[in-house]
Structure formats: C-alpha cells, structure tokens
One Martini backbone bead per residue (centre of mass of N, CA, C, O) as a GRO file, in nm:
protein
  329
    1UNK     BB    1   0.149  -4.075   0.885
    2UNK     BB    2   0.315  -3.804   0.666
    3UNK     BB    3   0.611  -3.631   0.702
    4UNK     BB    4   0.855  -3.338   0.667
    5UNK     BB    5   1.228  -3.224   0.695
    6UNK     BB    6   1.423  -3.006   0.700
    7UNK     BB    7   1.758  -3.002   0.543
    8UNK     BB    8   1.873  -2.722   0.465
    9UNK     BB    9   1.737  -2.801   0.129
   10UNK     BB   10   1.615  -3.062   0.224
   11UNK     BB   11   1.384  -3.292   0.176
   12UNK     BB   12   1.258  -3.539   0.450
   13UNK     BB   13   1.140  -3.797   0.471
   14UNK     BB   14   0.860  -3.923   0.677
   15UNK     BB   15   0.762  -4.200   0.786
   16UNK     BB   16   0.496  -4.396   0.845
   17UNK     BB   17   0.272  -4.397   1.146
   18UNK     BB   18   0.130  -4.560   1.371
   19UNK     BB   19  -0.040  -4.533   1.642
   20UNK     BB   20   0.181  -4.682   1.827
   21UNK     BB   21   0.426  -4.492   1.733
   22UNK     BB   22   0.313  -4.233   1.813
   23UNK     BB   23   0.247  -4.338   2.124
   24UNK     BB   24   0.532  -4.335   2.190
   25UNK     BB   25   0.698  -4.087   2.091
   26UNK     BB   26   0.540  -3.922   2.320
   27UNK     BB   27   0.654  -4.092   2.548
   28UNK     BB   28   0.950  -4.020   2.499
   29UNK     BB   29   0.820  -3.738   2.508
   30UNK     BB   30   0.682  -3.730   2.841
   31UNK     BB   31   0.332  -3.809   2.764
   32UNK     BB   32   0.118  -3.930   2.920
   33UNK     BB   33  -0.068  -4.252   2.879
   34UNK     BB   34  -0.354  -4.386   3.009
   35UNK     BB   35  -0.536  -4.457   2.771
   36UNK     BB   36  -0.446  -4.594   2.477
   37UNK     BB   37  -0.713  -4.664   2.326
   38UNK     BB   38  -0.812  -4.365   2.326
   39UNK     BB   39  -0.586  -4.219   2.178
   40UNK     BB   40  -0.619  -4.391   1.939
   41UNK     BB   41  -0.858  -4.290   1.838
   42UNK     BB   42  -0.810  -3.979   1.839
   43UNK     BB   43  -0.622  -3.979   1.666
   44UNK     BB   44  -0.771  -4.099   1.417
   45UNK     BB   45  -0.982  -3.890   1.404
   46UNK     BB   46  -0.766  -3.615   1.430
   47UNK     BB   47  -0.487  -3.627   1.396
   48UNK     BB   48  -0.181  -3.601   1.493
   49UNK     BB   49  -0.076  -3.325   1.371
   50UNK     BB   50  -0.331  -3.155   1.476
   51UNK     BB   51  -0.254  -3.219   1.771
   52UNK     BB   52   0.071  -3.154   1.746
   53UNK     BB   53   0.033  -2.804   1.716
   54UNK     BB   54  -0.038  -2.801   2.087
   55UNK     BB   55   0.275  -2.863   2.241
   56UNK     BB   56   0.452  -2.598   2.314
   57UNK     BB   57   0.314  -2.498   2.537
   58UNK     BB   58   0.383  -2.799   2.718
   59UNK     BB   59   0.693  -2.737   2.708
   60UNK     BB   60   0.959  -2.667   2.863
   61UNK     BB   61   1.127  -2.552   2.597
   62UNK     BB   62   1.277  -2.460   2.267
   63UNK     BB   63   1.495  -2.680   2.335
   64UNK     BB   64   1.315  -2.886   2.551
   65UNK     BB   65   1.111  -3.095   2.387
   66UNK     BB   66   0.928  -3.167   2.636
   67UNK     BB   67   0.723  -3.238   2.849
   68UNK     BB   68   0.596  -3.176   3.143
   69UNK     BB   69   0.563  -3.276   3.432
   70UNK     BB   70   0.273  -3.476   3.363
   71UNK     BB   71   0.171  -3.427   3.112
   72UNK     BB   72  -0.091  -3.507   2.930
   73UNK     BB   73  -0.322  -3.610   2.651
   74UNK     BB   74  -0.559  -3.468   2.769
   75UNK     BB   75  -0.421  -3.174   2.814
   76UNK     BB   76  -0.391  -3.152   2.499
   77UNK     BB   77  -0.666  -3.225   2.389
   78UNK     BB   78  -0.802  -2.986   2.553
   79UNK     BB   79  -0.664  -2.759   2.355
   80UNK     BB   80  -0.799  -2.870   2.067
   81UNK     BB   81  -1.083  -2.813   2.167
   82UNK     BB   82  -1.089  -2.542   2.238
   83UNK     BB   83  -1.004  -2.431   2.001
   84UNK     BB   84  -1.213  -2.518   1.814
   85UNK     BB   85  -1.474  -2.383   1.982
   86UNK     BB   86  -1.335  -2.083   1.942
   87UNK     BB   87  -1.388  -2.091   1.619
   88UNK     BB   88  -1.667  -2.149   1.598
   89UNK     BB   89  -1.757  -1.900   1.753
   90UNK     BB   90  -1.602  -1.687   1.538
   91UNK     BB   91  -1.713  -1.758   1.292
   92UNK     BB   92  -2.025  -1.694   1.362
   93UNK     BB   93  -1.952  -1.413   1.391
   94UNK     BB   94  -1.800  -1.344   1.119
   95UNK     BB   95  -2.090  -1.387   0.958
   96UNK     BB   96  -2.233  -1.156   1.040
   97UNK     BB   97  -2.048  -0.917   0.989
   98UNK     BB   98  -2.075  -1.019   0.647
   99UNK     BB   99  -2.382  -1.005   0.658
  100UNK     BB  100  -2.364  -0.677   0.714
  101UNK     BB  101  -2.156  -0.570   0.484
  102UNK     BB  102  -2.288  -0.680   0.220
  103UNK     BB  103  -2.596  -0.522   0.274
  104UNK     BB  104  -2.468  -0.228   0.323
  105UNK     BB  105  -2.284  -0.204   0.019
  106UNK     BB  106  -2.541  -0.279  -0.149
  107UNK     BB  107  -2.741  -0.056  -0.066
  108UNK     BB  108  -2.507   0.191  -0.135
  109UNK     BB  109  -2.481   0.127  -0.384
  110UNK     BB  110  -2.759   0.080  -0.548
  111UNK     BB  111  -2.886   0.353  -0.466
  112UNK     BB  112  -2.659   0.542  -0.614
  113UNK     BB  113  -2.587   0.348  -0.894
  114UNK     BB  114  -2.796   0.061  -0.907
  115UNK     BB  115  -2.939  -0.276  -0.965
  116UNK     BB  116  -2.746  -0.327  -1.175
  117UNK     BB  117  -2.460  -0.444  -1.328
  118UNK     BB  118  -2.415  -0.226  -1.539
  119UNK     BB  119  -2.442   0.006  -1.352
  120UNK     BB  120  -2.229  -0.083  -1.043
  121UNK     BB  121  -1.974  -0.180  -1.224
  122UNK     BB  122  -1.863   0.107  -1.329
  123UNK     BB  123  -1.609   0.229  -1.279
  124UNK     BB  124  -1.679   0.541  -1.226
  125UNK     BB  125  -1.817   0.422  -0.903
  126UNK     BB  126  -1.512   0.437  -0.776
  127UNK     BB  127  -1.154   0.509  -0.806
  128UNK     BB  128  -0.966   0.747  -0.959
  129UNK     BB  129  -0.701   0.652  -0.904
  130UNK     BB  130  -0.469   0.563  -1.120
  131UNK     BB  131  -0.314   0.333  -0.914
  132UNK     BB  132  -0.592   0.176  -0.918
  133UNK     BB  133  -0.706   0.080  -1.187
  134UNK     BB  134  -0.650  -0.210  -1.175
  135UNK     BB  135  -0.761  -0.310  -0.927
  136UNK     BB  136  -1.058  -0.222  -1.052
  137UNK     BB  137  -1.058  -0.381  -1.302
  138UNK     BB  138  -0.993  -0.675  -1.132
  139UNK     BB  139  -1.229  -0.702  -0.973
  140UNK     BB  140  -1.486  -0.644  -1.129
  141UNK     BB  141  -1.438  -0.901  -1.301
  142UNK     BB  142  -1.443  -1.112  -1.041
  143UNK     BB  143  -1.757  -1.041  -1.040
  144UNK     BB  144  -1.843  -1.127  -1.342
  145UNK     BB  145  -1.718  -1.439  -1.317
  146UNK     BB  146  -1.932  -1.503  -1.075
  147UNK     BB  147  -2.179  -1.453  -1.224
  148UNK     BB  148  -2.101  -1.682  -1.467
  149UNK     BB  149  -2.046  -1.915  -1.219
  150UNK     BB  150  -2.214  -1.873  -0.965
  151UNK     BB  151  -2.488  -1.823  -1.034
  152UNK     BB  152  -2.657  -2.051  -1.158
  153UNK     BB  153  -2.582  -2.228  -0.834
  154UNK     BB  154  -2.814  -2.011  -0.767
  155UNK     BB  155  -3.128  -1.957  -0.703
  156UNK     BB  156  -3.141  -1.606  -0.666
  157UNK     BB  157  -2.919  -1.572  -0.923
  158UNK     BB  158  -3.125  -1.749  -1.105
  159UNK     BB  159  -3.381  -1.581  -1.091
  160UNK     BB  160  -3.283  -1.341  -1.200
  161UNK     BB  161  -3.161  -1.364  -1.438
  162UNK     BB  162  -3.390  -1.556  -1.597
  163UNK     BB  163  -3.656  -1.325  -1.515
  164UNK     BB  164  -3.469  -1.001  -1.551
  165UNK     BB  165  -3.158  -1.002  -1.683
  166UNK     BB  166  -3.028  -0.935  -1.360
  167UNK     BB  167  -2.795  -0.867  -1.086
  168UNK     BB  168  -2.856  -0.779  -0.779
  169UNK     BB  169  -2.633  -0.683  -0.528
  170UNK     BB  170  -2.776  -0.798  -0.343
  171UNK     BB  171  -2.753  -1.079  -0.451
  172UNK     BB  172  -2.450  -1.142  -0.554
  173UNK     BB  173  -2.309  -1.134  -0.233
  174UNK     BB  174  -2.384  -1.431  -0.200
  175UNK     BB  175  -2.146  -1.550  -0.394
  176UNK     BB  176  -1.918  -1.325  -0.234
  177UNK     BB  177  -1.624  -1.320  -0.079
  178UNK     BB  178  -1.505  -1.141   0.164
  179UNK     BB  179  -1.260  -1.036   0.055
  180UNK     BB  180  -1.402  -0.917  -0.181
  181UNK     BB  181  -1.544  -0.699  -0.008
  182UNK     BB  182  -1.319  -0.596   0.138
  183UNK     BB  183  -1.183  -0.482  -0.194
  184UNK     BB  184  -1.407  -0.307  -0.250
  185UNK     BB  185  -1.389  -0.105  -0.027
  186UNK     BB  186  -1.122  -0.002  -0.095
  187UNK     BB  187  -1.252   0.111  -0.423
  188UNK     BB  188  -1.433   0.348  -0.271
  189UNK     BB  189  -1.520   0.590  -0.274
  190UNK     BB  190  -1.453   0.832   0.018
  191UNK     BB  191  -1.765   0.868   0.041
  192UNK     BB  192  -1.878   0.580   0.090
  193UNK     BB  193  -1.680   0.482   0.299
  194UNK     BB  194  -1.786   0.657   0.510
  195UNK     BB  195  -2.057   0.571   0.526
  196UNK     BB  196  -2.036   0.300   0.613
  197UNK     BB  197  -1.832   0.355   0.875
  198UNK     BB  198  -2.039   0.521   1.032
  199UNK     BB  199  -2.248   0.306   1.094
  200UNK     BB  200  -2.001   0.196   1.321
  201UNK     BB  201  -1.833   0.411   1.428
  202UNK     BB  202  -1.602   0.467   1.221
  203UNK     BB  203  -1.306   0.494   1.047
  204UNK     BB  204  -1.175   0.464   0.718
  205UNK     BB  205  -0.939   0.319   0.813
  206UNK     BB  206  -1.033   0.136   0.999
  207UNK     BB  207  -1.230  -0.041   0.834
  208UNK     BB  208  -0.987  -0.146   0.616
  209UNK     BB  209  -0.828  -0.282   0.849
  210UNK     BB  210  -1.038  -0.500   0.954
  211UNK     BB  211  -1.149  -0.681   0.673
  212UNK     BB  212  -0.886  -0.845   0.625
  213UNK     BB  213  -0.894  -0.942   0.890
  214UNK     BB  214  -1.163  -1.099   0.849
  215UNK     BB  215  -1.139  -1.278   0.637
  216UNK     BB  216  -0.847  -1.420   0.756
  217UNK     BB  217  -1.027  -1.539   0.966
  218UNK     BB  218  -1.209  -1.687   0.834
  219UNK     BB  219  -1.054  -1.890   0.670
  220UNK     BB  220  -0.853  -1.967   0.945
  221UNK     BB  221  -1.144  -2.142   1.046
  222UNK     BB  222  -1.247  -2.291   0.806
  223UNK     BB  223  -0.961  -2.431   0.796
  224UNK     BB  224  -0.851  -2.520   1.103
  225UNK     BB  225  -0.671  -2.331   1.217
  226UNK     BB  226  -0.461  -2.218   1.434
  227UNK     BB  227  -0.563  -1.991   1.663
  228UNK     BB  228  -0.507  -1.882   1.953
  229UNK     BB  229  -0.186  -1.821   1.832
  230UNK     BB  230  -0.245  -1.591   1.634
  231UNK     BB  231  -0.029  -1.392   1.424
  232UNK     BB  232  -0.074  -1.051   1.245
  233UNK     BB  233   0.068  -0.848   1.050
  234UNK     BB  234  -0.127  -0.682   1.110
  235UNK     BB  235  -0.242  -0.364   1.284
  236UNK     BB  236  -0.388  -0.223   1.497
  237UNK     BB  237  -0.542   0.057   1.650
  238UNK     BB  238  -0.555   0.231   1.884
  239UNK     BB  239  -0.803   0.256   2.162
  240UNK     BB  240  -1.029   0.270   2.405
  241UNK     BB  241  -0.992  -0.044   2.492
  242UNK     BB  242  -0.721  -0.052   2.589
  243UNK     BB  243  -0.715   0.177   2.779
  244UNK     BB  244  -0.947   0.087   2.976
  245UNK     BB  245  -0.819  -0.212   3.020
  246UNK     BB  246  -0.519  -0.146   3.069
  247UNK     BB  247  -0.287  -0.249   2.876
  248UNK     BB  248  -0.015  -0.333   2.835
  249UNK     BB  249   0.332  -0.160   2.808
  250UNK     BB  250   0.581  -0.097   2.576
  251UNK     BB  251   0.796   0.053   2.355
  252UNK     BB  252   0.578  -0.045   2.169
  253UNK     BB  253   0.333  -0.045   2.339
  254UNK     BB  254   0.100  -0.218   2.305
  255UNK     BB  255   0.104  -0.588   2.363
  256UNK     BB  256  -0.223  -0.625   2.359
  257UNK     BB  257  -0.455  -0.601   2.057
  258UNK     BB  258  -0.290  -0.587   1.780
  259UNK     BB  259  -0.249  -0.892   1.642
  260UNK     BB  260  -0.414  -1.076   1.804
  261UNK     BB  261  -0.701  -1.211   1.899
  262UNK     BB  262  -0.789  -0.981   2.042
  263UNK     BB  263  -0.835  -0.809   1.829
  264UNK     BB  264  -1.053  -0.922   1.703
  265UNK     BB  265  -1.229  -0.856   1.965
  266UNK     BB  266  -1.228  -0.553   1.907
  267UNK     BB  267  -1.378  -0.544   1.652
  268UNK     BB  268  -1.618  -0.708   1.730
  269UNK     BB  269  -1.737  -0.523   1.910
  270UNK     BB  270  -1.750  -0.268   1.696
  271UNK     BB  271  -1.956  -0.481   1.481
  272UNK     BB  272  -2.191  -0.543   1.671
  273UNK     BB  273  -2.364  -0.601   1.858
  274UNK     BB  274  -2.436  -0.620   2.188
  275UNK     BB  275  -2.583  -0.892   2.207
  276UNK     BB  276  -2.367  -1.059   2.035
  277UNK     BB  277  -2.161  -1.005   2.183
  278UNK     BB  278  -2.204  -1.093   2.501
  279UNK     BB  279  -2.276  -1.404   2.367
  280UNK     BB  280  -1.969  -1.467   2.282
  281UNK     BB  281  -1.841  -1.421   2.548
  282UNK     BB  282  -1.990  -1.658   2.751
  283UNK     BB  283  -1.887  -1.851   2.543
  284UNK     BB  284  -1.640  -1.846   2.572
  285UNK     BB  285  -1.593  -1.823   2.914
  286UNK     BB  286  -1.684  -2.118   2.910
  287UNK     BB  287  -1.420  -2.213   2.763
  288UNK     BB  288  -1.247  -2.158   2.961
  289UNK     BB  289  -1.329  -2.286   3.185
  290UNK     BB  290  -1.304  -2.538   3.101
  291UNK     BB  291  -0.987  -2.535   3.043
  292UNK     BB  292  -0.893  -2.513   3.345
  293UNK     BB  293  -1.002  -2.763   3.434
  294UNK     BB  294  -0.809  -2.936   3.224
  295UNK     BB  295  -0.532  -2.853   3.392
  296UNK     BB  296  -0.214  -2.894   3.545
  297UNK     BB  297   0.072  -2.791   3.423
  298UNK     BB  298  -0.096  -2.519   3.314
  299UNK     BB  299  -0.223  -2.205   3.283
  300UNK     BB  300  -0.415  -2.049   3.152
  301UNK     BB  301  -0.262  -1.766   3.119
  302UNK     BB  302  -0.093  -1.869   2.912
  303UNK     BB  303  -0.330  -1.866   2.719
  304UNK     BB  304  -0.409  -1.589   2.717
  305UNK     BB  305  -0.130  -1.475   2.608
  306UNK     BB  306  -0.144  -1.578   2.336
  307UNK     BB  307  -0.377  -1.451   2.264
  308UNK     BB  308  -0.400  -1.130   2.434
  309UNK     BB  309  -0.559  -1.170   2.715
  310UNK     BB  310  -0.689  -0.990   2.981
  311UNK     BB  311  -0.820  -1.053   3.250
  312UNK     BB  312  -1.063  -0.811   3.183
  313UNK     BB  313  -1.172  -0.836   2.895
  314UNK     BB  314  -1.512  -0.835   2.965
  315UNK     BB  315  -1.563  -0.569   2.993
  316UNK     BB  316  -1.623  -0.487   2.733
  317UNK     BB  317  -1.926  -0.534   2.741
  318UNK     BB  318  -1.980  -0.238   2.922
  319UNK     BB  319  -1.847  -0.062   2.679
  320UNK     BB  320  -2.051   0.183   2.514
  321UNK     BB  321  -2.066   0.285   2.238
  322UNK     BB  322  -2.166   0.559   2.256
  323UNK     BB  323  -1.901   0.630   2.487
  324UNK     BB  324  -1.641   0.614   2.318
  325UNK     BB  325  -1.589   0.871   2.136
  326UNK     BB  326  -1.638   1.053   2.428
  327UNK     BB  327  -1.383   0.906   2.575
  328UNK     BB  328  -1.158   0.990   2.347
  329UNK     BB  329  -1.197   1.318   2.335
   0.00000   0.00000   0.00000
C-alpha cells in the first residue's frame, strides 16, 4: 500500500505498510482485529485504501479519529460489502434505463430524420439555438469518430457498415456511452425533447436533469467508487414522492432525496417499469436487512440518513406512476 499526504501545498509520500504494519494501524485507532489471519487475507485481496475509504462513519467524531469502542473489522468489512452489493444492484439497473434510453431517442430520431447516418447527423436535426452550435458541432463529430474507431470492433456495427456501408442509429447507439447519449438529448430540437420525455411521463427539464446524473452515477458504480455517501452537485427537483413519503424539510427544502442516493432511487422509480423497481426495491432491502445484522456499534439508520434513505422509502414501490401526475395537479 503506497499513498501521500497533503501538507501545505506539498505531497508528501507515505512509505508502502506491509499487511501486518496495515493490521497495527487500525489496531492503534481502536478497531478490534478479532482474526488477524483473516483480516490480512481481506486485506490483500480488497485493498486496505479502498476498506479503508468506509471508516468514518465509524469514527468517535470528525476531530477524533478513533473508532467507536467495539468497532470490529468485521463491521468495517460488512459496510465494504453493503456498498459493493448495492452497487451492483444499481449499476444493472441503470444498464436497464441506458438501454431503453438509447433504443427511445434511436427509434425517434431515426423515424423522423432517417436511418443512415448521412441522415440523422446532419446538424440541421437538432438545436438551432447559435449559442449552443459549437457543442452540436462537437457531439456530432463525436458520434462519427465512435463510427470510425468503434464501429469496426463490433460484430453489428461491422456487419452494416461492411454489408449496406451505412450504420442506422439503432445499431451505432450500441457502441455509445451513456454520456454521449445523455448530451445527446440535450442538443435535440424541443419537439423531439418532449416526445421522448413524454414516453417516460416527465416534462423536459426533469429528464435532462436526470439523463447526466445517471451517466454519472454508471460511471461511478463502473469503476467501483463508493457509493453509498455519494453526493451530486446537481440537485433534483422536488417531487410529488417527496410529498407522498413526507421527507422532512428544513429552511432549505426537502433534505433527502436531492442529491444524494435516494434521489438516484427517486428517478429510477420514474424511469423503470413496475416490475424492474419493485425487483430492485427487494433486492436493496436484502442487502439492508444483511448490514443491520451485521452492524453492533452503529445503528443501520446512521447509513440510511447518509444514503438519504427515509424510513418509508420502500412505500415507493405502491405509488402507481399512474397515479403520479393527478396526484401531483
């Protein structure tokens, strides 16, 4: 393990800790090592850093960096795995909203504007507005570099390009980052914004509000950072399932499900079928129901309040999108 620390404006390199220098440290903050066998093995197969990055909600206090009397590895180790768990869990669901988003906005633009990509490229098929023409210039070009580097390294996207020598935005979507698909959206014209947004039952803010926060949130579910205490600059808006599920508020609005994960799960509600969040839903409060049994020194709501997470949240699953709008007017 090799990390540095800030002083000043100077990095100042941390000597690399054998497993057993690792197994000291924590013993030194106070955090019982129960099998020491063990705990080196975890060790070395997760990474002391990235165990490491789940310690302070475990701590006494932010000034007093200890871990609370009791604190095992094994309960430091269980909050590692939560995270992991419900990552994964979001992750392939927002795999789900990726691929219902990218066959939408292909269907809809293809329909309306053509299936080569001759066609559906052509600046003149999105944003007029002159202020925004340099980033459609640069999305665009984007899109056909993704053609010309990605395109022959997939099977479908090699067999049209070589076979009808055009590739239809169904299948180029296929080697598309969501990203790219979320700026997508964003740089088509106004009608075409609200027909695919209407799909969804949202109005056009909300899903371009959406669209980049789930990008960001695949991204950092990919590369496994953590999740769980993740909060996003941008801020959702309030909802009619704040209302229902009476989030507390205070001189600033609504305090959970704004930025933080529920707000994540608040749009997934929105963008899922039924039966997909429902799957999710159950799936999550497994993996809850796991870290409650496995916590001894602190209470699971301490991790619900950082997710987020009302008490009720699960009610979510009855509030039939139907329902939503006429409840909302």
């Amino acid at each position: 393990m090799v990390d540095a620390r800030v002083v000043g404006e100077i990095m100042v390199d941390k000597n690399f800790k054998t497993l057993d220098e690792q197994v000291e440290i924590y013993k030194k903050k106070g955090l019982i090592i129960n099998d020491e066998k063990y705990t080196k093995h975890v060790l070395l197969r997760e990474n002391y850093f990235f165990i490491n990055g789940y310690r302070h909600v475990f701590y006494n206090s932010r000034d007093n960096k200890t871990f609370i009397k009791g604190t095992t590895f094994e309960e430091l180790y269980s909050l590692f795995l939560f995270d992991r768990n419900i990552r994964n869990i979001i992750f392939k669901n927002i795999l789900v909203i990726e691929n219902n988003m990218k066959s939408i906005i292909s269907y809809q633009l293809s329909k309306k504007y053509g299936y080569r990509e001759s066609d559906y490229l052509r600046p003149r098929n999105f944003t007029q507005d002159a202020s925004r023409q340099r980033q459609v210039n640069d999305l665009l070009q984007k899109m056909k570099r993704q053609i010309r580097i990605n395109g022959p390294q997939h099977s479908a996207t090699e067999h049209y390009s070589q076979g009808y020598g055009y590739i239809p935005l169904w299948i180029l979507v296929k080697v598309l980052s969501f990203g790219i698909v979320s700026e997508l959206y964003s740089i088509l014209k106004d009608g075409d914004k609200k027909e695919i947004a209407d799909i969804y039952g949202l109005d056009v803010d909300e899903l371009s509000t959406y669209l980049p926060l789930l990008a960001n949130y695949r991204n950092l579910c990919a590369h496994e950072d953590i999740l769980y205490d993740n909060k996003t600059q941008i801020y959702i808006g309030d909802t009619i399932y704040h209302k229902l599920l009476d989030v507390p508020k205070d001189d600033n609005g609504y305090k959970y499900g704004k930025n933080d994960l529920f707000a994540l799960i608040i749009i997934m509600k929105q963008m899922l079928s039924h039966e997909e969040f429902k799957l999710m839903v159950i799936e999550l409060e497994n993996r809850f129901n796991t870290l409650d049994y496995n916590l001894n020194t602190i209470k699971l709501e301490k991790i619900m309040q950082k997710m987020g997470f009302v008490l009720n949240w699960k009610k979510l699953v009855d509030i039939e999108r139907s329902d939503d709008r006429n409840e909302e007017a």
